[in-house]
Backbone as JSON Lines, residues from 0, in Angstrom:
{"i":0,"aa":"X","n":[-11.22,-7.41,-9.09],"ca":[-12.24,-6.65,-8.4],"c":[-12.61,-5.39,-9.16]}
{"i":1,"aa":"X","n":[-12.05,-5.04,-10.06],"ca":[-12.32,-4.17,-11.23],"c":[-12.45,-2.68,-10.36]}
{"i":2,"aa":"X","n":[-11.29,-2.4,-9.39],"ca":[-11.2,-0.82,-9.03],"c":[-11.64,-1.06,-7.61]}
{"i":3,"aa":"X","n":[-12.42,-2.24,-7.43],"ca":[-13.29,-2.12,-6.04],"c":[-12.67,-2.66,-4.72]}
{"i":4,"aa":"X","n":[-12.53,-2.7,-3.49],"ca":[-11.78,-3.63,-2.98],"c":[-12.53,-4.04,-1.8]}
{"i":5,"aa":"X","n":[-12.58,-4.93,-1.13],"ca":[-13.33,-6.26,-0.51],"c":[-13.0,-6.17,0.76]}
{"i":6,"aa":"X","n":[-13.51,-6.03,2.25],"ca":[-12.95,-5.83,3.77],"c":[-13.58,-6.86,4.09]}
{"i":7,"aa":"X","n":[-12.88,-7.65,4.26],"ca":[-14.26,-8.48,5.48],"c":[-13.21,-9.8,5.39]}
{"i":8,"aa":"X","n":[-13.12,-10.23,7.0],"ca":[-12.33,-11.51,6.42],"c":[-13.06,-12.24,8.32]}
{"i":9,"aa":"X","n":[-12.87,-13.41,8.35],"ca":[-12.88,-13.85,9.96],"c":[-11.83,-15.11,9.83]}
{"i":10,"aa":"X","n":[-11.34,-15.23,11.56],"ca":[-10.44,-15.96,11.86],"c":[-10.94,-17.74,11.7]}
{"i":11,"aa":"X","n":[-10.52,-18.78,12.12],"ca":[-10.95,-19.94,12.24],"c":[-12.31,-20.33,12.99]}
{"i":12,"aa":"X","n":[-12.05,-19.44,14.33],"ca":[-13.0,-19.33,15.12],"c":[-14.53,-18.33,15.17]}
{"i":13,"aa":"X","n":[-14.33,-17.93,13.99],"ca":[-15.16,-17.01,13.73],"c":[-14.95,-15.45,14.65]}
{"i":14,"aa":"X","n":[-13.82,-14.93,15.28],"ca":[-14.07,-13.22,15.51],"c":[-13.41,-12.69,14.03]}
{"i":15,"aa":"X","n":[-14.08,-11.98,14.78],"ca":[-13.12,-10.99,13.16],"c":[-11.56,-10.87,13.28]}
{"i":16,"aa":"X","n":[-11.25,-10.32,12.29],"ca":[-10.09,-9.93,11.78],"c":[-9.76,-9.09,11.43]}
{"i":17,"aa":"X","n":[-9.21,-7.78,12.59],"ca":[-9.29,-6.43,11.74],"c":[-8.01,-6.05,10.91]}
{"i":18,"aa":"X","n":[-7.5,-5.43,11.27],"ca":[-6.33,-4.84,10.63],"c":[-4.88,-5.37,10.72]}
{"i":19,"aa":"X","n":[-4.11,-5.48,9.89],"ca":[-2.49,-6.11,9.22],"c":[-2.12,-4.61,9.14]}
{"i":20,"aa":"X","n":[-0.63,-5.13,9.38],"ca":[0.75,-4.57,8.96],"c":[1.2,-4.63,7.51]}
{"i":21,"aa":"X","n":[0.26,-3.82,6.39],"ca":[1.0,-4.45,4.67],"c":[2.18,-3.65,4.72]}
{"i":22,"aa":"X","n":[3.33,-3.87,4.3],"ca":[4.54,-3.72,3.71],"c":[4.54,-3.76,2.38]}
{"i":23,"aa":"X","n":[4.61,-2.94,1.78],"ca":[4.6,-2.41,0.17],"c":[6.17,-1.39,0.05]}
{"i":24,"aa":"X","n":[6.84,-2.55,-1.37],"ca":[7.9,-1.83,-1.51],"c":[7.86,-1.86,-3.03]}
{"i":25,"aa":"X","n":[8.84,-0.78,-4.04],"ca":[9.08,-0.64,-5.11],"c":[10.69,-0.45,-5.31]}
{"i":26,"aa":"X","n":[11.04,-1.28,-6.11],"ca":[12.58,-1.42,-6.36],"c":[12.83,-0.25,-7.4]}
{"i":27,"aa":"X","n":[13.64,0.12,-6.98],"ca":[14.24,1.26,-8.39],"c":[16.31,1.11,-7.76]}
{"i":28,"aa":"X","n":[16.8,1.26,-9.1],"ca":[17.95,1.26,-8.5],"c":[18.73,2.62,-7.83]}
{"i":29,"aa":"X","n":[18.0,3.5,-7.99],"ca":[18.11,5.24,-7.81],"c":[17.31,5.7,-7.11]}
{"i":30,"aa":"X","n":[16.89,6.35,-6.98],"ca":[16.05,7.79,-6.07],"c":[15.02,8.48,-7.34]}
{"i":31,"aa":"X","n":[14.16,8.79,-7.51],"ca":[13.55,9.27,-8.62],"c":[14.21,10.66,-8.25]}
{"i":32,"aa":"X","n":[14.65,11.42,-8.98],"ca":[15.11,12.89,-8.58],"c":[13.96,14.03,-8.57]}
{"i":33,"aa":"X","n":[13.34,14.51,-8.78],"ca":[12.12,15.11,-8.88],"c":[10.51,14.45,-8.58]}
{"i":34,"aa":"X","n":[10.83,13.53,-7.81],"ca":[9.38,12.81,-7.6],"c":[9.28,12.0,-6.68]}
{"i":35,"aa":"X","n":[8.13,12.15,-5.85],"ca":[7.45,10.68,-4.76],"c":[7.12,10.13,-5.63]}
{"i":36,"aa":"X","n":[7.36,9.09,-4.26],"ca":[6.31,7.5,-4.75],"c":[5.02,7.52,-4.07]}
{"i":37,"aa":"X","n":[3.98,7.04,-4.32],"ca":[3.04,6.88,-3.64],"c":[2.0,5.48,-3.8]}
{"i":38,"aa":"X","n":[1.42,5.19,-3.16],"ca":[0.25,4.03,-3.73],"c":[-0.92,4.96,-4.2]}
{"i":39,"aa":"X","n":[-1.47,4.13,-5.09],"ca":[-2.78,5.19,-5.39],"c":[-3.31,3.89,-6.18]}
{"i":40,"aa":"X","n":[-5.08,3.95,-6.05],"ca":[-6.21,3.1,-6.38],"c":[-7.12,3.18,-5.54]}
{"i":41,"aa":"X","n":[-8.01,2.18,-5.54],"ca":[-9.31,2.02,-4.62],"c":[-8.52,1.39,-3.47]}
{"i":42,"aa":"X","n":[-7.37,1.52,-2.84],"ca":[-6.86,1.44,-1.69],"c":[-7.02,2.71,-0.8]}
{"i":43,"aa":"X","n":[-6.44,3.93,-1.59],"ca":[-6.18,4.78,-1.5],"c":[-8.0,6.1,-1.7]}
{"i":44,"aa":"X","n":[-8.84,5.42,-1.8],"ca":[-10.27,6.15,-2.88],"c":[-9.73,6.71,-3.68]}
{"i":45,"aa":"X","n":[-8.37,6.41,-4.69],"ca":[-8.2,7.08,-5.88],"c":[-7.78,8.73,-5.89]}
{"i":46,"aa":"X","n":[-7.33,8.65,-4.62],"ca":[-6.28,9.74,-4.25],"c":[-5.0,9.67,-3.93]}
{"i":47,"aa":"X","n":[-4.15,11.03,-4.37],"ca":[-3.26,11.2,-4.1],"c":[-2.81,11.43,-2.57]}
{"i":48,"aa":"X","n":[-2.95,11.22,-1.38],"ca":[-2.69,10.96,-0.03],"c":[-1.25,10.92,0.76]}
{"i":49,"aa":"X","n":[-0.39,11.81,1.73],"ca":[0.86,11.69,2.62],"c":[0.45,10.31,2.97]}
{"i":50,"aa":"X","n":[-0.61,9.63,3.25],"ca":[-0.42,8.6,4.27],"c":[0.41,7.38,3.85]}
{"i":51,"aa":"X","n":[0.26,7.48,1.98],"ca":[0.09,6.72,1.2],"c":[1.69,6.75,0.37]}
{"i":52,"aa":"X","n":[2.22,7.71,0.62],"ca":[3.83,7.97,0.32],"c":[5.02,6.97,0.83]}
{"i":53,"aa":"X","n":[5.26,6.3,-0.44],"ca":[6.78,5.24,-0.02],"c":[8.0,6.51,0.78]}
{"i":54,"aa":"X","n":[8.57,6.12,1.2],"ca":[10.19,6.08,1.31],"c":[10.8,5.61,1.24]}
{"i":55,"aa":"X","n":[11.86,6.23,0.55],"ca":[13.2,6.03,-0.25],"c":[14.27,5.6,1.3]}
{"i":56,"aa":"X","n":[14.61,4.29,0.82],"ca":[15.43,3.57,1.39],"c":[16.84,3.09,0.6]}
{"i":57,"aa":"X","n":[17.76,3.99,0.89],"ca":[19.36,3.77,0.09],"c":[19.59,2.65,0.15]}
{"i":58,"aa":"X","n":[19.88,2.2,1.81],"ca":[20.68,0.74,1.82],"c":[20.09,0.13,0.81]}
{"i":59,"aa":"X","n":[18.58,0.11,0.93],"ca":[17.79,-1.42,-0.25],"c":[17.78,-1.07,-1.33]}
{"i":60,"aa":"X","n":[17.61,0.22,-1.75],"ca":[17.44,0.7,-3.12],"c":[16.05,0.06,-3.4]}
{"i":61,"aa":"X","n":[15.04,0.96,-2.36],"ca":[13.52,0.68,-2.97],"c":[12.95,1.8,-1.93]}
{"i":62,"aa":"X","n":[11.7,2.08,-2.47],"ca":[11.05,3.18,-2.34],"c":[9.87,1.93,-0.94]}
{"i":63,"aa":"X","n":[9.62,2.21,0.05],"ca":[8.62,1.57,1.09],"c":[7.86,1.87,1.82]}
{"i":64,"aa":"X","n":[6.84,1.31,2.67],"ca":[6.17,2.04,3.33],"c":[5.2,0.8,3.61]}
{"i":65,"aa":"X","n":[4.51,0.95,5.0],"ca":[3.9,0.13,5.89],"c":[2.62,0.55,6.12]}
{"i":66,"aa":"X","n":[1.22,0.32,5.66],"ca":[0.54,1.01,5.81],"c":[-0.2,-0.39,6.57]}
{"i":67,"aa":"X","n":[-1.29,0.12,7.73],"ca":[-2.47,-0.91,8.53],"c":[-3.5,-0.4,8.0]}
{"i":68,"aa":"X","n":[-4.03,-1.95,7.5],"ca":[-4.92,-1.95,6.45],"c":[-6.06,-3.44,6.65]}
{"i":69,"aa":"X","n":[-7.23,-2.86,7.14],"ca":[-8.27,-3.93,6.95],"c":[-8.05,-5.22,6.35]}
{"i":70,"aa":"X","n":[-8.07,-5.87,6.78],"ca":[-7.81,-7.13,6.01],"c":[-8.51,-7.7,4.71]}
{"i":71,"aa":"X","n":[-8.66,-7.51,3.77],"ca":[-9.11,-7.9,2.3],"c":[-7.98,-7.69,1.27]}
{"i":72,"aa":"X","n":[-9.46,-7.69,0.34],"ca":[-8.43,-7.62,-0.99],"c":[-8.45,-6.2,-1.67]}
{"i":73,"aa":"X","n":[-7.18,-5.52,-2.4],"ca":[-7.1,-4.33,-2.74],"c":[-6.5,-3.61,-3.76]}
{"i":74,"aa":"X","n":[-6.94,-3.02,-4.75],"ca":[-6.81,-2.87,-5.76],"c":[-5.82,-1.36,-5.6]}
{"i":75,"aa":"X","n":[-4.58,-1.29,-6.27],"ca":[-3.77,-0.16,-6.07],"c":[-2.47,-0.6,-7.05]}
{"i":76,"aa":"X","n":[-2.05,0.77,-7.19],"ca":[-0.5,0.73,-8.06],"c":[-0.04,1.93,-7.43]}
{"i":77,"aa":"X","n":[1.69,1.65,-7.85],"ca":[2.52,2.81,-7.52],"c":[2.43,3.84,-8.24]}
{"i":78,"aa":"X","n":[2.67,4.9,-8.31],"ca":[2.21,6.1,-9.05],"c":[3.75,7.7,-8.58]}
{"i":79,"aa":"X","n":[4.07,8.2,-9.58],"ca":[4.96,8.57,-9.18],"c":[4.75,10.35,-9.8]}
Protein backbone atom coordinates (compact mmCIF):
# COMPACT_ATOMS: atom_id res chain seq x y z
CA UNK A 1 0.00 0.00 0.00
CA UNK A 2 3.11 2.12 -0.20
CA UNK A 3 2.58 4.19 3.36
CA UNK A 4 -1.24 4.29 2.71
CA UNK A 5 -3.70 2.13 4.53
CA UNK A 6 -7.20 0.84 3.33
CA UNK A 7 -10.65 0.91 5.93
CA UNK A 8 -13.39 -0.54 4.52
CA UNK A 9 -14.24 -4.13 4.82
CA UNK A 10 -18.19 -5.79 5.00
CA UNK A 11 -19.41 -8.94 6.60
CA UNK A 12 -21.04 -11.92 4.43
CA UNK A 13 -24.23 -10.28 4.71
CA UNK A 14 -23.27 -7.12 3.66
CA UNK A 15 -23.33 -4.67 7.22
CA UNK A 16 -20.28 -3.35 7.86
CA UNK A 17 -17.55 -4.20 9.85
CA UNK A 18 -16.23 -1.80 12.17
CA UNK A 19 -13.60 -2.17 14.52
CA UNK A 20 -11.14 -5.40 15.89
CA UNK A 21 -9.16 -5.98 18.84
CA UNK A 22 -5.30 -5.97 16.95
CA UNK A 23 -2.81 -7.39 19.35
CA UNK A 24 0.66 -6.31 18.30
CA UNK A 25 3.63 -7.69 20.10
CA UNK A 26 7.58 -7.35 19.76
CA UNK A 27 9.89 -9.98 21.22
CA UNK A 28 13.07 -8.71 22.74
CA UNK A 29 14.70 -10.83 25.31
CA UNK A 30 15.26 -7.67 27.78
CA UNK A 31 13.59 -4.43 28.46
CA UNK A 32 15.18 -1.74 26.18
CA UNK A 33 16.78 0.33 29.13
CA UNK A 34 16.41 3.87 27.98
CA UNK A 35 13.54 3.53 25.51
CA UNK A 36 9.70 2.86 24.48
CA UNK A 37 8.35 0.90 22.07
CA UNK A 38 5.86 2.26 19.99
CA UNK A 39 4.01 1.52 16.54
CA UNK A 40 4.53 4.24 14.16
CA UNK A 41 3.40 4.50 10.19
CA UNK A 42 0.30 5.37 8.32
CA UNK A 43 -1.39 3.45 11.21
CA UNK A 44 -0.37 5.79 13.47
CA UNK A 45 -0.48 9.28 10.58
CA UNK A 46 3.23 8.89 11.03
CA UNK A 47 3.34 9.95 14.53
CA UNK A 48 4.85 9.41 17.48
CA UNK A 49 1.49 8.83 19.78
CA UNK A 50 0.85 7.36 23.97
CA UNK A 51 -1.97 5.54 22.33
CA UNK A 52 0.40 3.74 20.22
CA UNK A 53 3.05 2.64 23.07
CA UNK A 54 3.81 -1.28 23.60
CA UNK A 55 4.29 -2.58 27.10
CA UNK A 56 6.87 -4.31 28.44
CA UNK A 57 5.70 -7.63 29.59
CA UNK A 58 8.51 -9.70 31.83
CA UNK A 59 6.71 -12.97 32.09
CA UNK A 60 6.73 -13.05 27.94
CA UNK A 61 9.66 -11.07 27.33
CA UNK A 62 7.90 -8.85 24.62
CA UNK A 63 7.03 -5.39 24.45
CA UNK A 64 2.60 -5.36 23.61
CA UNK A 65 -0.22 -3.60 23.22
CA UNK A 66 -3.91 -3.90 21.92
CA UNK A 67 -4.99 -1.25 19.94
CA UNK A 68 -9.11 -1.14 18.19
CA UNK A 69 -8.59 -0.55 14.90
CA UNK A 70 -10.96 -0.26 11.78
CA UNK A 71 -10.83 -3.13 10.03
CA UNK A 72 -8.36 -2.97 6.88
CA UNK A 73 -5.13 -3.09 5.88
CA UNK A 74 -2.17 -1.12 7.62
CA UNK A 75 0.98 -0.05 7.05
CA UNK A 76 3.24 0.43 10.43
CA UNK A 77 6.57 -0.69 12.20
CA UNK A 78 7.92 -0.73 15.66
CA UNK A 79 10.01 2.17 16.34
CA UNK A 80 11.94 2.61 19.47
Amino acid sequence: LNGFYNVGSTDRNGAAIDYIDARFSFVKKEPFEYADVYLYGGLTDWKIHPDYKLNWDEDKGVYEATIQLKQGSYNYQYVW
